[in-house]
MDAnalysis code that builds the backbone (N, CA, C; Angstrom):
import MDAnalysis as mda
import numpy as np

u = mda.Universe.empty(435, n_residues=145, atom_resindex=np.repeat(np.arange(145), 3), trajectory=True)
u.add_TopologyAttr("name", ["N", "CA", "C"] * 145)
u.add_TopologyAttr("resid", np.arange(1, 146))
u.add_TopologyAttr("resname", ["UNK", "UNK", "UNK", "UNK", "UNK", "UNK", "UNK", "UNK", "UNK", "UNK", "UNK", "UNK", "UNK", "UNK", "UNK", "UNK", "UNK", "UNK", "UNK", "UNK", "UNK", "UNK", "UNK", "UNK", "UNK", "UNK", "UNK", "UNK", "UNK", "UNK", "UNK", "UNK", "UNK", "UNK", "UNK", "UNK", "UNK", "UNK", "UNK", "UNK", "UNK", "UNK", "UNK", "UNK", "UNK", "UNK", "UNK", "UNK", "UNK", "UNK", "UNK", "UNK", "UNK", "UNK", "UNK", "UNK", "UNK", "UNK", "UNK", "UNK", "UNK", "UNK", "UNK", "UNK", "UNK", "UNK", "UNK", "UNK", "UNK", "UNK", "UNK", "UNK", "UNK", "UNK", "UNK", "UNK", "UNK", "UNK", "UNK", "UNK", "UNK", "UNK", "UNK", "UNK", "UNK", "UNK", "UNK", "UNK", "UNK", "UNK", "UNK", "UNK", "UNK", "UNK", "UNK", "UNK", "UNK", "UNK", "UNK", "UNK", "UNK", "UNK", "UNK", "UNK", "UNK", "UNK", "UNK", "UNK", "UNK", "UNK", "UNK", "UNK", "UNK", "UNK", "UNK", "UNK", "UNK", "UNK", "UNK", "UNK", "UNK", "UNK", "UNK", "UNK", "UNK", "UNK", "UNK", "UNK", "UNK", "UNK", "UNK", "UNK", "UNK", "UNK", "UNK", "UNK", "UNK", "UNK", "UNK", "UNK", "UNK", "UNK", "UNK", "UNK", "UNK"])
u.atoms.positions = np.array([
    [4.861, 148.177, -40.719],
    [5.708, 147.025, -40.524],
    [6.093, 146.877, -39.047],
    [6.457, 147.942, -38.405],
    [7.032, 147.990, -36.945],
    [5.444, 147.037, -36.035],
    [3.874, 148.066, -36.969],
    [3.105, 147.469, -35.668],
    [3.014, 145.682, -35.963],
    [2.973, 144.974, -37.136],
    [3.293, 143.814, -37.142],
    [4.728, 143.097, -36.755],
    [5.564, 143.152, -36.529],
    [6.971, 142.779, -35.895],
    [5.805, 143.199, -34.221],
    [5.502, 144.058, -33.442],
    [5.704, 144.736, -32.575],
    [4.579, 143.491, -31.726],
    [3.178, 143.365, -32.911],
    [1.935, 142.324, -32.683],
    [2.726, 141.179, -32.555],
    [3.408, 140.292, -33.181],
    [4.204, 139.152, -33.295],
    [4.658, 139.257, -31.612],
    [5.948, 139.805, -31.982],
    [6.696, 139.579, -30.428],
    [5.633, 139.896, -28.862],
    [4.493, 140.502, -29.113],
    [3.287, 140.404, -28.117],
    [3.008, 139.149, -28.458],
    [2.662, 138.701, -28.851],
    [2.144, 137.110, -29.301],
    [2.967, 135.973, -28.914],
    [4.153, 136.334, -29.093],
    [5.419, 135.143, -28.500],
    [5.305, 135.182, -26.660],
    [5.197, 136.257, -26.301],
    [5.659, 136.502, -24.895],
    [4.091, 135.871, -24.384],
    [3.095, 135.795, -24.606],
    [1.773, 135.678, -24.302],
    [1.656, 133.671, -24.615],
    [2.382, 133.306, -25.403],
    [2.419, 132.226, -25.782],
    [2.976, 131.172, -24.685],
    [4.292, 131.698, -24.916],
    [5.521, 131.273, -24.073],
    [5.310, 130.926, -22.744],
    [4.360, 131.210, -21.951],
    [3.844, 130.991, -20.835],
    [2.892, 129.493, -21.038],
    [2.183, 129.569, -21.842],
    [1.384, 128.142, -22.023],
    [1.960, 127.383, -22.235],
    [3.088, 127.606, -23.181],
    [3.608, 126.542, -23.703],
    [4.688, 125.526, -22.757],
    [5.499, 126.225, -21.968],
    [5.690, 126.230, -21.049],
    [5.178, 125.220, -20.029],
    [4.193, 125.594, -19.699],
    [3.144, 124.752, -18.659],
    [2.319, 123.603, -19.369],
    [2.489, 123.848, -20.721],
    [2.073, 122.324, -21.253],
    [2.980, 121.651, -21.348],
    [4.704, 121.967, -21.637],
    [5.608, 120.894, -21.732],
    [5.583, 120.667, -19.623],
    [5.332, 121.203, -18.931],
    [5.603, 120.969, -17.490],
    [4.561, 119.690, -17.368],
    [3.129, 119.561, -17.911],
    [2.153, 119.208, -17.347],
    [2.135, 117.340, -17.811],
    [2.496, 116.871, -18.859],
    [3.627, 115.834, -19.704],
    [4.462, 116.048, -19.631],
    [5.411, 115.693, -18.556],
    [6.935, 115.274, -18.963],
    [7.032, 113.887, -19.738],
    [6.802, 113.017, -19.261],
    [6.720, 111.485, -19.775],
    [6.442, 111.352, -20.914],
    [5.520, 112.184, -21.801],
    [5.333, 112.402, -22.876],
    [6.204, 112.294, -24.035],
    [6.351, 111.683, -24.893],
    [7.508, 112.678, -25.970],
    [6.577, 114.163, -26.802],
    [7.954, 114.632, -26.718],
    [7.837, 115.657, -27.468],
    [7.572, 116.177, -28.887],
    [6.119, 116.657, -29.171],
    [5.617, 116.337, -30.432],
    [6.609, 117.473, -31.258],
    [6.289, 116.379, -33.032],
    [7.311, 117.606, -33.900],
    [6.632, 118.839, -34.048],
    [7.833, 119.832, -33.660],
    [7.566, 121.013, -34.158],
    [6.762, 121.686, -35.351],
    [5.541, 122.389, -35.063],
    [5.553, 123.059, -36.575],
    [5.502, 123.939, -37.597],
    [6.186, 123.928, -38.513],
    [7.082, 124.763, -39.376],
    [6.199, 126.293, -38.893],
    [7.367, 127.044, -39.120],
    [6.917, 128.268, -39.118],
    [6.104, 129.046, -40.387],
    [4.962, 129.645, -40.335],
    [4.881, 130.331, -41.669],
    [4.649, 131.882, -41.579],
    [5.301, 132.438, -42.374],
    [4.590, 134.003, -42.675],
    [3.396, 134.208, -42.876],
    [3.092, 134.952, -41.869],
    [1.857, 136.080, -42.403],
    [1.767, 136.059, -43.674],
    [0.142, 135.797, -44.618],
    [0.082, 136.405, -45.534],
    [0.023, 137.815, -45.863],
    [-0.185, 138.692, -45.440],
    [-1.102, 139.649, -45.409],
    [-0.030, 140.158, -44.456],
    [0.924, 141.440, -44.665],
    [1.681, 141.938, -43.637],
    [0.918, 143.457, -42.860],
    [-0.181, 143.648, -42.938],
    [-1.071, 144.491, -42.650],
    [-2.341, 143.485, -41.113],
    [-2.353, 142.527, -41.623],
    [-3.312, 141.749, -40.648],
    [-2.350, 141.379, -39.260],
    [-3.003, 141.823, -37.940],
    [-2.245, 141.161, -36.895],
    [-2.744, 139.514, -36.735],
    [-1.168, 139.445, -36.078],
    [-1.127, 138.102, -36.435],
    [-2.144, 137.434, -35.085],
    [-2.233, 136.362, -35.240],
    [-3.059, 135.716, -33.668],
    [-2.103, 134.721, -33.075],
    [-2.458, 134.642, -31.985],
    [-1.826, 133.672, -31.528],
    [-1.610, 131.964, -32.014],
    [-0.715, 131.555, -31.681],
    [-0.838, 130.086, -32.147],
    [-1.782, 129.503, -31.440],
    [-2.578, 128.668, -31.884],
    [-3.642, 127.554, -31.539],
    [-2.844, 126.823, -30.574],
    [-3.184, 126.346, -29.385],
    [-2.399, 125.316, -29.401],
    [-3.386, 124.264, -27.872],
    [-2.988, 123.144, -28.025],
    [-4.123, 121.898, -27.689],
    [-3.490, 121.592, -26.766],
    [-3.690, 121.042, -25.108],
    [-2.829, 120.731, -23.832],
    [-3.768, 119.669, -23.530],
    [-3.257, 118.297, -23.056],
    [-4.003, 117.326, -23.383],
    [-2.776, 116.858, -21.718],
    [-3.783, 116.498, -20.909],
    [-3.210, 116.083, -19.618],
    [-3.344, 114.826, -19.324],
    [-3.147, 113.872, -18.628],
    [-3.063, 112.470, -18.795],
    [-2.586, 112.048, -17.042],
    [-3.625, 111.768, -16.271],
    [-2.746, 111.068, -15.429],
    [-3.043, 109.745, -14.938],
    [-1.746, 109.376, -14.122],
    [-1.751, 108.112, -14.178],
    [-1.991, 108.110, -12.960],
    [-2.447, 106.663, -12.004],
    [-2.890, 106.445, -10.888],
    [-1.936, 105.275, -10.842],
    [-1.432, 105.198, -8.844],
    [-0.890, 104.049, -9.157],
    [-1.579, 103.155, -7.748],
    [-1.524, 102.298, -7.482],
    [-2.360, 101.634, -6.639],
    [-0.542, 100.935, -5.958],
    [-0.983, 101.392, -4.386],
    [-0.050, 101.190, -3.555],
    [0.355, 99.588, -3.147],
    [1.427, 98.849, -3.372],
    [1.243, 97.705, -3.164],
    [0.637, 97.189, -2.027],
    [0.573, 95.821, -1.719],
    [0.278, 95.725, -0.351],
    [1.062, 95.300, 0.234],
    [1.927, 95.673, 1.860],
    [2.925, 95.610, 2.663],
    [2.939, 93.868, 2.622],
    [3.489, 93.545, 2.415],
    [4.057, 91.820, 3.036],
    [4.098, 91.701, 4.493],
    [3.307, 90.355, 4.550],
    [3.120, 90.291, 6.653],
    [4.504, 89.838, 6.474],
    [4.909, 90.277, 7.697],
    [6.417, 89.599, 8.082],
    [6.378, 88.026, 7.849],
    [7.741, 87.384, 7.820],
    [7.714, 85.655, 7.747],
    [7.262, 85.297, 9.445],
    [6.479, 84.233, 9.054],
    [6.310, 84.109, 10.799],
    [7.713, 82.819, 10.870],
    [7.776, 82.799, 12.132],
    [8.911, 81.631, 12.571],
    [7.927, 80.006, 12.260],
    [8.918, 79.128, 11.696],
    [8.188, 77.989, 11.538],
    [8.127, 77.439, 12.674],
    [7.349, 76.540, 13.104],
    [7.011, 75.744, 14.590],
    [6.980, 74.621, 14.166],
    [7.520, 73.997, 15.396],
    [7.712, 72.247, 14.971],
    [6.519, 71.257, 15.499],
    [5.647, 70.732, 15.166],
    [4.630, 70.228, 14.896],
    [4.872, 68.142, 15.070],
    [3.295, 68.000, 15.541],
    [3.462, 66.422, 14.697],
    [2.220, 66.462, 13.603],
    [2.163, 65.611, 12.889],
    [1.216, 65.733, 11.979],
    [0.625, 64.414, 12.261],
    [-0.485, 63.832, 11.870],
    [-0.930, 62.584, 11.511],
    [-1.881, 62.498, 10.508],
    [-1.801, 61.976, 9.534],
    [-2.783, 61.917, 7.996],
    [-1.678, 60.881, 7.276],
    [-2.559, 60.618, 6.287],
    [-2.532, 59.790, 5.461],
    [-1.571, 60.519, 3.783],
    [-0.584, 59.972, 3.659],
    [0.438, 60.566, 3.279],
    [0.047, 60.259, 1.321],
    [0.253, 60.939, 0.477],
    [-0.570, 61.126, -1.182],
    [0.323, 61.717, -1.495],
    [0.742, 61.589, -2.751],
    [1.599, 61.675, -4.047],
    [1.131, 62.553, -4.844],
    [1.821, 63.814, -4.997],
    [1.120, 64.678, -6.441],
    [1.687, 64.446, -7.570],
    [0.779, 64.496, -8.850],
    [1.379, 63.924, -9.892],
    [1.220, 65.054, -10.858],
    [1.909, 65.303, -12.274],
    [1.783, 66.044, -13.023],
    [0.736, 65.498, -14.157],
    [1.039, 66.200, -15.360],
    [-0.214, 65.906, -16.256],
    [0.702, 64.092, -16.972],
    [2.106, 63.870, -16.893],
    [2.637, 62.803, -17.419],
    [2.400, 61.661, -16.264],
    [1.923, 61.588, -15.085],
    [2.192, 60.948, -13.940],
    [3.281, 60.777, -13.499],
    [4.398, 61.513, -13.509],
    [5.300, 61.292, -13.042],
    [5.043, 62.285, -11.648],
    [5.424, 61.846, -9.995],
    [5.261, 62.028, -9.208],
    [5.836, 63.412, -9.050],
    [5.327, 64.340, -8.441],
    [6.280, 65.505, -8.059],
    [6.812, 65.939, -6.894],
    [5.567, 65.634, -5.823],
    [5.639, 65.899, -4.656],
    [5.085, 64.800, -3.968],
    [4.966, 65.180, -2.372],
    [4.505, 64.118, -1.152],
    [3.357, 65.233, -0.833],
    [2.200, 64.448, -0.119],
    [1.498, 65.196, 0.980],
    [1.574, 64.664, 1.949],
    [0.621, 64.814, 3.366],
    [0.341, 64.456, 3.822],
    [-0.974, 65.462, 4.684],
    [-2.242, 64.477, 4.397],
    [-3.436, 64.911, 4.606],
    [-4.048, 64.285, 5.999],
    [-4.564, 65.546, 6.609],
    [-4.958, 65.457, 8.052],
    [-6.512, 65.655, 7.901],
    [-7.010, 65.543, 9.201],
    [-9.174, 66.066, 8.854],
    [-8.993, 67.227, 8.867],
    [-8.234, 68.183, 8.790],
    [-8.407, 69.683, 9.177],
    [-7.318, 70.169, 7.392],
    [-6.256, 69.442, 7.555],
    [-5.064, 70.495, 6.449],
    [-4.924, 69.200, 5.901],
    [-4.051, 70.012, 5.005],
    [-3.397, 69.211, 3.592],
    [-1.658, 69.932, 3.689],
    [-0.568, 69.258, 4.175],
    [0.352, 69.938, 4.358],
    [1.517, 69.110, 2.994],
    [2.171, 70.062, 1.999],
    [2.982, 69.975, 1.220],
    [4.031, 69.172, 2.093],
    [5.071, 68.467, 1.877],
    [6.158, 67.557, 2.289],
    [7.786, 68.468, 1.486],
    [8.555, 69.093, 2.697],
    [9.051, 69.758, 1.874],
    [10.299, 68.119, 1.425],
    [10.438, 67.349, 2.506],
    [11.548, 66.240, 1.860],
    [10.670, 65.370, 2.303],
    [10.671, 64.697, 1.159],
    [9.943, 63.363, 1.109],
    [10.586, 62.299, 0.756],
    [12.139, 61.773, 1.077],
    [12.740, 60.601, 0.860],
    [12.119, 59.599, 1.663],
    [11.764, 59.480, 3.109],
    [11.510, 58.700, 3.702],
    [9.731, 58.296, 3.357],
    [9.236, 59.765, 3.260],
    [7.673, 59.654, 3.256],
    [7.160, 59.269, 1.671],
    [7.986, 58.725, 1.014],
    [7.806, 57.836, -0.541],
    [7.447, 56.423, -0.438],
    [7.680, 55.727, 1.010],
    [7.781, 54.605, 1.161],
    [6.768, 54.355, 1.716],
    [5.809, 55.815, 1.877],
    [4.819, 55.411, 2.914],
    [3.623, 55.557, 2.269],
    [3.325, 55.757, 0.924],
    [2.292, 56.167, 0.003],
    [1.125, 55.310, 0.527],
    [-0.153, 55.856, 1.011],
    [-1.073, 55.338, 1.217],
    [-1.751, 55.001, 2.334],
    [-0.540, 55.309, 3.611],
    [-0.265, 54.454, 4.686],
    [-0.725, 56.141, 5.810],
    [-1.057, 55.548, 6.742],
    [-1.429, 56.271, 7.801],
    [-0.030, 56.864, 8.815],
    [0.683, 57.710, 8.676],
    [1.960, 58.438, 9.445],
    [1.928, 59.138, 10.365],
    [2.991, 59.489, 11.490],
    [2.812, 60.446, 12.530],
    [4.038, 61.020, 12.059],
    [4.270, 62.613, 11.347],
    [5.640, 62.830, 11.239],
    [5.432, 64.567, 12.035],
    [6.439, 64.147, 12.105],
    [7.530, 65.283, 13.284],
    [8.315, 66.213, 12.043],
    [7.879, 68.007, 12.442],
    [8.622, 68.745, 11.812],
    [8.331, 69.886, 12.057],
    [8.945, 71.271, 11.222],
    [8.581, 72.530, 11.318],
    [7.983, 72.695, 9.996],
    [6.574, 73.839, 10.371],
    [5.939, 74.313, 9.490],
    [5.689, 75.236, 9.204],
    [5.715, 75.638, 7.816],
    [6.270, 76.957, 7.296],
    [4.922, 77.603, 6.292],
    [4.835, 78.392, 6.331],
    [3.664, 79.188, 5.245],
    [4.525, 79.413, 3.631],
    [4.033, 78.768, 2.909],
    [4.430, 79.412, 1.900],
    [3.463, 80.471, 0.590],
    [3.711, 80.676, -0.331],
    [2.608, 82.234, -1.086],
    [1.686, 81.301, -0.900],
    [0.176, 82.059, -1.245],
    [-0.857, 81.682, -1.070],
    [-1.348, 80.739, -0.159],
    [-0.801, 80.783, 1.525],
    [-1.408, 80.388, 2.268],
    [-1.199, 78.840, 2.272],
    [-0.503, 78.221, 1.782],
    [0.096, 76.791, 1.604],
    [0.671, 76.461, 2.393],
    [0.638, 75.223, 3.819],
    [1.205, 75.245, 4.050],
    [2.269, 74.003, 4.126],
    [3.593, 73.953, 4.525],
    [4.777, 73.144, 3.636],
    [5.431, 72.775, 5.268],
    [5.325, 71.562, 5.147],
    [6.324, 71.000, 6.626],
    [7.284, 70.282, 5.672],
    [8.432, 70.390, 6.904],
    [9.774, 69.581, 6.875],
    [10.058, 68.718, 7.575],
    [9.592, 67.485, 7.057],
    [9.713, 66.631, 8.003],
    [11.173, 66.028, 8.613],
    [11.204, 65.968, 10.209],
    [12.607, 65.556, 10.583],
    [12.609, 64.202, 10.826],
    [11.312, 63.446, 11.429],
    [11.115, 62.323, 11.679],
    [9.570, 61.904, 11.244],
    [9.630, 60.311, 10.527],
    [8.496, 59.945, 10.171],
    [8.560, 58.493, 11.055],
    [7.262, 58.138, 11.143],
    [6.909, 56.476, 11.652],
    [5.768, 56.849, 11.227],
    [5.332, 55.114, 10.789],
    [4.104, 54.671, 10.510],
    [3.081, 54.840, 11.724],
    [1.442, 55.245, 11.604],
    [0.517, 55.641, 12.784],
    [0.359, 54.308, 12.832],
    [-0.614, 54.102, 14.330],
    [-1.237, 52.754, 14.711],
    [-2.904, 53.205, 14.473],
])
């Protein structure tokens, strides 16, 4: 009886180390249920160690990408031909105004509503917005010659 008690507690101390380093290796993991303990059949047979399965998992993370600083907006004239964006109802949403080179968003378009169609020289600062869009504010508009 002593050399089985004596095999056992060799078996715990030999264990205890893996087990150990498998709860270290998953933290994030939950913690699977325990399971039940059973007796030896056979109190003459040494016992063996527990089986046990370490299943590692890692994750990768992909570093964002740094944001360019805001650049300062610069005040600009534009000249193009000023277009209306519409939604899928036609109701108007925005202003443009389209040059041979850009297509610049209208960030206020009270004045440049009146000019739908019409050839403009407007005066403003221009700003980048996501995806490379870029969005003037217009301070002053007149019709081009």
């Amino acid at each position: 009886m002593k050399r089985v008690v004596s095999i056992l507690v060799i078996a715990a101390f030999l264990a205890a180390p893996m087990l150990v380093a498998a709860q270290q290796a998953k933290p994030a993991a939950p913690a699977a249920p325990a399971a039940p303990a059973v007796a030896p059949a056979a109190p003459a047979a040494p016992a063996a160690a527990p089986a046990t399965t370490t299943t590692t998992t890692t994750t990768t993370t992909t570093p964002k990408a740094k944001k360019a600083p805001a650049k300062k907006a610069e005040t600009v004239t534009v000249t193009g031909m000023v277009d209306e964006v519409k939604n899928k109802k036609g109701q108007v949403t925005a202003y443009t105004i389209k040059t041979d080179t850009e297509t610049y968003s209208v960030a206020k378009g009270k004045k440049i509503a009146a000019m739908v169609g019409k050839k403009v020289e407007a005066t403003g600062t221009v700003s980048t917005a996501k995806g490379g869009k870029k969005v003037l504010t217009v301070k002053q508009v007149k019709e081009a010659m």
